[in-house]
C-alpha positions as CSV (number, residue, x, y, z in Angstrom):
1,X,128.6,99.1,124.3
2,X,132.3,100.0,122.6
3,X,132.8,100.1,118.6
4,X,133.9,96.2,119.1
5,X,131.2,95.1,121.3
6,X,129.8,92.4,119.3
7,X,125.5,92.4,119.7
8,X,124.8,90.4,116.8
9,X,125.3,88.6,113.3
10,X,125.3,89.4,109.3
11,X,123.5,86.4,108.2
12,X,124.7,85.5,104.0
13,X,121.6,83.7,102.6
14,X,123.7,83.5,99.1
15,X,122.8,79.0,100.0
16,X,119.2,80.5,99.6
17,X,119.1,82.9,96.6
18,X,121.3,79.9,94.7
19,X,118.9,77.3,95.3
20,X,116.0,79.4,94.3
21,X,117.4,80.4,90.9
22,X,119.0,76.8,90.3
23,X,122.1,77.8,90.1
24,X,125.6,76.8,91.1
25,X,128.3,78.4,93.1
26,X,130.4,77.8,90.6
27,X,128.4,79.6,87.9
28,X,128.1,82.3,89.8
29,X,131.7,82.8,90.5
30,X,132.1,82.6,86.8
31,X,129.8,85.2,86.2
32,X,130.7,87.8,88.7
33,X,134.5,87.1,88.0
34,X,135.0,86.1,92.0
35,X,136.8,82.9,92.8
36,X,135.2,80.1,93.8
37,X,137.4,80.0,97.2
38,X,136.8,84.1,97.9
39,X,132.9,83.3,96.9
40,X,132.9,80.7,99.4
41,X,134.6,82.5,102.4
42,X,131.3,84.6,101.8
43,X,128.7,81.8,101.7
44,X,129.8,80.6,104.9
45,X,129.6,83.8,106.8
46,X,133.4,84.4,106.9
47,X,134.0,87.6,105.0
48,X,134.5,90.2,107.0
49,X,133.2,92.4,104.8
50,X,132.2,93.0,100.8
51,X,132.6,95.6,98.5
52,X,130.0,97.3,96.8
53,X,130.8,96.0,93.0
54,X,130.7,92.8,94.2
55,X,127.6,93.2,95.6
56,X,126.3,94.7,92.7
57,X,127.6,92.4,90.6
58,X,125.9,89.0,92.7
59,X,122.3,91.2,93.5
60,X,122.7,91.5,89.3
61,X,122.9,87.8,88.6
62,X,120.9,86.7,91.3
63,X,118.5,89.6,90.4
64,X,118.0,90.5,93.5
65,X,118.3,93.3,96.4
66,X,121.2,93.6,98.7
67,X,119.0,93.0,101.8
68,X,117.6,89.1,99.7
69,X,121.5,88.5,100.3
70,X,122.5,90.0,103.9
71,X,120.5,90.0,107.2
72,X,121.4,91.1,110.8
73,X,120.4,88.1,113.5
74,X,120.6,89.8,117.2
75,X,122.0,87.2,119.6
């Protein structure tokens, strides 16, 4: 299997983590100073990828661990 071989999925369960802790999209975007389009892109499993401060700065609102937000489905 190459570099681009693709084997499986990074799952976002941000839908999850929001509804757990009652709270919008929109607040979050206002507290982590995202946008609510660029937050979005990531909710819906579109980003190809994420820095690490903003990472930081959901798993610090969220309270939360980086693994609570991401997971790897195999197809």
């Amino acid at each position: 299997m190459g570099a681009d071989s693709e084997g499986g999925n990074i799952v976002v369960k941000l839908d999850d983590l929001l509804y757990a802790r009652r709270m919008t999209l929109t607040e979050l975007a206002e507290r982590v100073g995202l946008t609510l389009a660029n937050l979005s892109i990531l909710k819906t499993g579109k980003a190809k990828a994420i820095r690490f401060s903003t990472l930081e700065a959901i798993c610090r609102e969220l309270e939360c661990q980086p693994g609570d937000l991401l997971g790897y489905e195999a197809e």
